[in-house]
N, C-alpha and C positions, 0 to 999 in steps of 0.2 A: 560704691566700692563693695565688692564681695570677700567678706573676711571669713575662712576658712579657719574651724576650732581646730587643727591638727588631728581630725577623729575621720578627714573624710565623709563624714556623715553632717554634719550639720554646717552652713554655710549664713552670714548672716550679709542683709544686705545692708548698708549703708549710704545716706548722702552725705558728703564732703563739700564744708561752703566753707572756704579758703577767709582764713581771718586776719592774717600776717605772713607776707611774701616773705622769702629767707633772704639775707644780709646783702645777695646779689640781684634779689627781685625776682629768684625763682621758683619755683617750685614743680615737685612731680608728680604726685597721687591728683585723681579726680575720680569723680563718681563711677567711673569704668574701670578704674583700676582692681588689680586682687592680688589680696595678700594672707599669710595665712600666720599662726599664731607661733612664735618660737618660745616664749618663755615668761616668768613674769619676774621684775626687778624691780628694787627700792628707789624710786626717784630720788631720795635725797644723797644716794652713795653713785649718782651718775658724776661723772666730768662737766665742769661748766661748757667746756667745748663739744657737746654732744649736741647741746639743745640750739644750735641757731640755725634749723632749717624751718622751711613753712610750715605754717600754725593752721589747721582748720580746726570748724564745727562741725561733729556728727548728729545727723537728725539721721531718724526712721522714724514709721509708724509702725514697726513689727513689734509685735509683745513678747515675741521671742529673742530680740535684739535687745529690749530693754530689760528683760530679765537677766540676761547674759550679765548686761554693765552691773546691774544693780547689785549682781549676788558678787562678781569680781572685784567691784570696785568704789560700792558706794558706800561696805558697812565700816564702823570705824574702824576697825582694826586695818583698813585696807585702804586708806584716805593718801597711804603716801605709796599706795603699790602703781605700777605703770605693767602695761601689756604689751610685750612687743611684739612685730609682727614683722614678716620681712615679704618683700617685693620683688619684683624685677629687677629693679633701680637700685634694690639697696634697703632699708630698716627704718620703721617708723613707730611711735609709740604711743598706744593708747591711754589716758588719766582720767581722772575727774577733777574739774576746776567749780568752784564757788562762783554763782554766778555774783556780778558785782552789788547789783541794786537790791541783793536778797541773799544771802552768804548762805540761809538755811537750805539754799536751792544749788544743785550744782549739775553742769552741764557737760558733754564728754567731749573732749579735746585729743586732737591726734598729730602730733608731731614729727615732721621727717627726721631723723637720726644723723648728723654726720660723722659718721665712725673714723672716717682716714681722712679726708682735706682737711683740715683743722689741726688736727694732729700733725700732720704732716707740715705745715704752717708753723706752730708751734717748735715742732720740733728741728726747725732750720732756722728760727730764731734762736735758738741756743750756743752758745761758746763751744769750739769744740775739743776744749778741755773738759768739758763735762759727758762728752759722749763716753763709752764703755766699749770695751773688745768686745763684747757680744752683739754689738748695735746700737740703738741710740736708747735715752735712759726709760723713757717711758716702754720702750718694745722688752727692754730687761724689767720695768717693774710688770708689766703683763706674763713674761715665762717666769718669773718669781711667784707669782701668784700662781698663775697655772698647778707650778708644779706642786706648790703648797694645796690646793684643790685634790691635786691625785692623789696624793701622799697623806690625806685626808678622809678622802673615800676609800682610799684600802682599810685604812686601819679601820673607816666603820664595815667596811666589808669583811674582811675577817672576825672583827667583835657580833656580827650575825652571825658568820658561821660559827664559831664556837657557841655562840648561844645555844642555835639552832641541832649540834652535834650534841649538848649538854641536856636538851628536852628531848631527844630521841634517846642518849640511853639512863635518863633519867625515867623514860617511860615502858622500857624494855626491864629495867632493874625491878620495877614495881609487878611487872607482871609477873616476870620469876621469882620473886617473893612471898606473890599470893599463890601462885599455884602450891610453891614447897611448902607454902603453910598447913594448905588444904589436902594437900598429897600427905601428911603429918595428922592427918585428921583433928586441926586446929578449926575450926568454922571463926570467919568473920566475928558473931558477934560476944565472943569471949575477950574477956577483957586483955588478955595474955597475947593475945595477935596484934592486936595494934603496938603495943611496947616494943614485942618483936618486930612485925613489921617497922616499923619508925628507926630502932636499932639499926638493923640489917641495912636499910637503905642509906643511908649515913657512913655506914660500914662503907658499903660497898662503893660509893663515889668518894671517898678517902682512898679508899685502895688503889682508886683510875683515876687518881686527881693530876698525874702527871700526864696523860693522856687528853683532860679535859682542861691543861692549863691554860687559861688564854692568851699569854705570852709565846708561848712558842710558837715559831714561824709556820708549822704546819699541824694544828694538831690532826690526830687522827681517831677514825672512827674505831669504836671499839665494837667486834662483832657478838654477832648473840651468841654465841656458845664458849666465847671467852666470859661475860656477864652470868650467864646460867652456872658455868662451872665456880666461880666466887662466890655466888648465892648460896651454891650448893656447898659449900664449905662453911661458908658461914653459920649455916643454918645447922649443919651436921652439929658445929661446934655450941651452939644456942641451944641449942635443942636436945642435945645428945641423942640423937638417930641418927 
């Protein structure tokens, strides 16, 4: 099998020695197969209906292959990660298993995926008093979750961007502080610039804290000549010049 890292650039090769045919005796991947890397997932938060396609064993001799597994998948922290990887055919996943006769050793295993016959099985053994107007319940727990996903990643997406608005003109504020300090003929290493600087800057992100709220749905950016004109006030007022 040639398993592609998602980079285009690196390809690893693999043999495939089939350990356990899947529930109907079949299976799809062999050593000619290629697939290439989607994502990495928790095995122990998969569906027990995921895992009943054919089982191989991956061997190589590439050092490059076995570094791959080793740094993915063999340190503890990573003992219950799985690698999936998708095909022609459909989605299969890569682990590490304990070999038996020696648990300290463990061997890389690759699983075919069934995402929908199972499911689908599953889900027409049900009463159909328990289906939903939206579909069937498992297809509504999957857009529940979805949505819960999006509606998830916005809000860390907006919590970046404010951060990200709050270090630019936290870094813009600083600059026009030091210049009004030195334009005041205050040099740096007077003890009185630092109090004032520390002051002012404090000042001045109080003054734009509704701009930098991170509740609000859109904050916005505050421009440098709105920043310099508050500094410069401030400082008229500190300073009296």
């Amino acid at each position: 099998m040639k398993l592609d890292l998602d980079d285009r650039k690196v390809i690893l090769n693999l043999e495939l020695e089939l350990k356990n045919p899947a529930n109907d005796g079949s299976h799809k991947l062999n050593s000619e197969s290629t697939a290439r890397v989607a994502g990495y997932i928790d095995r122990a938060k998969l569906p027990f209906w995921v895992l009943r396609g054919a089982l191989y064993v991956c061997l190589s001799e590439s050092s490059t292959t076995a570094a791959f597994f080793r740094s993915k998948l063999l340190k503890k922290r990573h003992l219950r990660r799985g690698i999936v990887a998708s095909h022609e055919d459909g989605h299969c996943m890569f682990y590490a298993s304990p070999i038996e006769s020696d648990e300290t050793l463990f061997e890389i295993h690759c699983v075919e995926l069934d995402l929908i016959t199972i499911k689908q099985q599953l889900d027409s053994q049900l009463p159909k008093s328990a289906t939903l107007d939206s579909g069937h319940p498992l297809d509504h727990l999957v857009e529940r979750k979805q949505r819960q996903q999006l509606r998830s990643r916005s809000r860390v997406s907006q919590h970046a961007e404010v951060a990200d608005l709050r270090r630019q003109f936290l870094k813009t504020a600083a600059g026009c502080i030091r210049s009004g300090l030195r334009l005041r003929g205050m040099p740096e290493s007077q003890p009185e610039f630092h109090t004032l600087y520390k002051t002012t800057l404090s000042t001045v992100e109080f003054a734009h804290r509704h701009d930098l709220n991170a509740t609000s749905s859109s904050p916005q950016t505050v421009s440098f000549e709105t920043v310099q004109d508050t500094v410069e006030t401030l400082l008229r007022l500190f300073t009296r010049t």
